[in-house]
C-alpha positions, 0 to 999 in steps of 0.5 A, a space after each residue: 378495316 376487318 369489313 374491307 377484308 371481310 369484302 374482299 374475301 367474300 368478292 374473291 369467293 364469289 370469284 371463285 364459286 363463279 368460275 368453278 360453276 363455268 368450269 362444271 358447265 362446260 365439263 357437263 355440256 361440252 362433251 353433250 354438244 361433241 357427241 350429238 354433233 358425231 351422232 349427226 354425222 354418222 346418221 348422214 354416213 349411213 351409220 345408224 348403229 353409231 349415230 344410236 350409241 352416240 345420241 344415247 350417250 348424250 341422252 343419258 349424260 343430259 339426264 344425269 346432270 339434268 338437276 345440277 344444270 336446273 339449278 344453275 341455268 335458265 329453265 327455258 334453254 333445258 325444255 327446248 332441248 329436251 323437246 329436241 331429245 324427244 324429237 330425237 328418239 322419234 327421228 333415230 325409231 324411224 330412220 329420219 336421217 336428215 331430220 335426224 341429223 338437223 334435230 342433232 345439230 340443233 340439240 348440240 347448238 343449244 347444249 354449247 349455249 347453256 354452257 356458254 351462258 355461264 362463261 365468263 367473257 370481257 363484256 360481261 365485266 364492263 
């Protein structure tokens, strides 16, 4: 009897341990994605003061969670976005605004995928 208690609370731990690292991939992420999709749209409006302020942010956060994030997600979506940051930096220098925006986007995109990647959904449970 104390190993059928001695599972559950080790299946509820792990419960719990999995959907707090949900939560903090998406309180990490999220607020990544938000930011270099805003930094896209005011490239597009003609605001580079803006768009420069917003990706830096977004920059700085990723480098800031970059190690919580190795440690729990797949290494392949983090090169890819940080080889969008360095297209970033080059796109921003020089003015590309559509490039800018695109490489933007695409950075956003594969932020909300590392952070989905971790969410519990219906399918992953059948």
């Amino acid at each position: 009897m104390k190993r059928l208690w001695l599972g559950v609370i080790l299946l509820a731990a792990l419960l719990a341990a999995s959907l707090g690292v949900q939560r903090a991939m998406e309180r990490i992420h999220d607020p990544i994605a938000n930011e270099l999709e805003q930094a896209a749209d005011a490239a597009l409006a003609g605001d580079w003061a803006e768009a420069d302020r917003l990706y830096h942010r977004a920059r700085d956060a990723w480098q800031r969670h970059r190690k919580v994030t190795a440690s729990l997600a797949d290494h392949s979506p983090m090169d890819e976005l940080d080889m969008l940051f360095g297209e970033l930096r080059v796109f921003s220098r020089e003015r590309e605004t559509v490039h800018f925006a695109a490489a933007c986007r695409a950075a956003a995109r594969m932020a909300k995928a590392i952070a989905q990647a971790h969410s519990l959904t219906w399918w992953d449970l059948l």
